[in-house]
N, C-alpha and C positions, 0 to 999 in steps of 0.2 A: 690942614687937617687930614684930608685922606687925600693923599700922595698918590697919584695913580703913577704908576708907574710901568715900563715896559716890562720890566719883568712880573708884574700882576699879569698883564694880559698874556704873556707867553704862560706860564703858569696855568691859567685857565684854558689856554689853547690845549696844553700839554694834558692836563687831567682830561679832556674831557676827548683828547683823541686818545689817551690811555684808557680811558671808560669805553670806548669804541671797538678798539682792541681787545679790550680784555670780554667786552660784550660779544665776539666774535669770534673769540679763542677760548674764551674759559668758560663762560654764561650760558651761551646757547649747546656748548656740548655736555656740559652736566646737564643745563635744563633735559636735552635728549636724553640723556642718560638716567636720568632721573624718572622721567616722563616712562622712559621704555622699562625702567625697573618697574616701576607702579602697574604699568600697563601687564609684566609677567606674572606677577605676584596676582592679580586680580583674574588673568588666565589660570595662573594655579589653584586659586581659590574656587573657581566657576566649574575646573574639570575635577578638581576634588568635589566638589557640589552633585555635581553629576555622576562620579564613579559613586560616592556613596546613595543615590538616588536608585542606582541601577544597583547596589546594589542590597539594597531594602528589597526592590520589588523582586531579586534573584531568591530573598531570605521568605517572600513572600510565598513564590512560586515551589521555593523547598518545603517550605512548611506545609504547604498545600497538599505538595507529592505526598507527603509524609504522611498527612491523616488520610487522605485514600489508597496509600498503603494499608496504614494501621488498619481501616476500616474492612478492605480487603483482606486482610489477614484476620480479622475477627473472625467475617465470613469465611473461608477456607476453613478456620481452624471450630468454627461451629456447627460447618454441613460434614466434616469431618467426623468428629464425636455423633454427629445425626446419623451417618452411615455406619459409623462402628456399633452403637446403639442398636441400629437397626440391623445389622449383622450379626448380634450378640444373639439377640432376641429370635432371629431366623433360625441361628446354630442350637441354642436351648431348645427352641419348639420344635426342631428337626430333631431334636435328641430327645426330647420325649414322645414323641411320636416314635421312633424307633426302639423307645423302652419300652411304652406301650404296645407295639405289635410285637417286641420277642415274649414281652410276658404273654399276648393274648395266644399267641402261636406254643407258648411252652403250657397253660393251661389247656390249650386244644392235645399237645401229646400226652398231657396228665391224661386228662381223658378216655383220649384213644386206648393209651395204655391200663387204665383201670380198669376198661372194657372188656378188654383182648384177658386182662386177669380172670375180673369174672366169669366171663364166656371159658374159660381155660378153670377155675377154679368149678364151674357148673360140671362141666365136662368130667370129672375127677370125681365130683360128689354126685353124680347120678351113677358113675360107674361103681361106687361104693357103696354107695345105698343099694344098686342092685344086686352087687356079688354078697350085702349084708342081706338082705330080703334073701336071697336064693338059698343061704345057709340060716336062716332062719326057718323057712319055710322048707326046707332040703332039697326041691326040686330046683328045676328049670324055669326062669318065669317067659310066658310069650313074649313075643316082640310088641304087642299090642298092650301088654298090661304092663313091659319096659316104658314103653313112653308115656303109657300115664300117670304112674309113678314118678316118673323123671320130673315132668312138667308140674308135680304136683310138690315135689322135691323143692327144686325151681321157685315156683310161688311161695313156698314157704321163707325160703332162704330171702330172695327179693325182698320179702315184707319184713322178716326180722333186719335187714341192712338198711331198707330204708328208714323203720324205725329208728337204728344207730344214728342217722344222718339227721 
């Protein structure tokens, strides 16, 4: 039935120092090879893990900058428009106030000058009323009865103008 035979046992000798060999030559350097691939690959996956880890929290810390920027920039561009506002308003009130004193100052030379008119228009009409009284009357009038004349001149004139007014 089963023939054992020498060449059965060389046979078994021979596989199984070939399985040895080949365990020793071919098996265990892919296994390394193998081993050390999976090993990179899992380095590359762990450092890509981390580059993108780092950089979320980079996208984190931009995003951050960025609204205390913007925030910043609100302010600036708010106490900005506060200051120009506030300098509008200072420039207008300074300019009315300066419109107000040429007018109050060009009413005071109205004034003045309406003054210096009448005093000058009085002047003229007392001299006339007296060189008319003196050809009226043909004489000479006194110096005394000049000025009461005048000032009664005067009174009249005053009261007809301030009626006008």
């Amino acid at each position: 039935m089963f023939d054992f035979s020498v060449t059965f046992f060389i046979t078994i000798i021979n596989i199984f120092i070939l399985s040895i060999i080949l365990r020793k030559l071919l098996f265990k350097p892919v296994t390394k090879f193998m081993a050390d691939r999976a090993r990179r690959v899992q380095d590359t996956i762990d450092q890509s893990e981390k580059d993108r880890t780092h950089a979320n929290d980079l996208l984190a810390q931009y995003t951050a900058k960025l609204k205390t920027a913007q925030t910043e920039a609100e302010a600036i561009i708010k106490d900005a428009r506060a200051s120009a506002e506030s300098e509008a308003k200072k420039i207008i009130d300074e300019s009315h106030a300066a419109a107000e004193q040429a007018v109050a100052n060009t009413k005071k030379q109205l004034e003045m000058e309406h003054q210096a008119a009448m005093a000058a228009f009085r002047k003229e009409a007392a001299a006339l009323v007296i060189t008319a009284t003196e050809r009226l009357v043909g004489r000479e009038i006194k110096s005394e009865d000049n000025l009461r004349y005048a000032e009664m001149l005067l009174n009249e004139v005053s009261s007809v103008e301030a009626g006008k007014d």
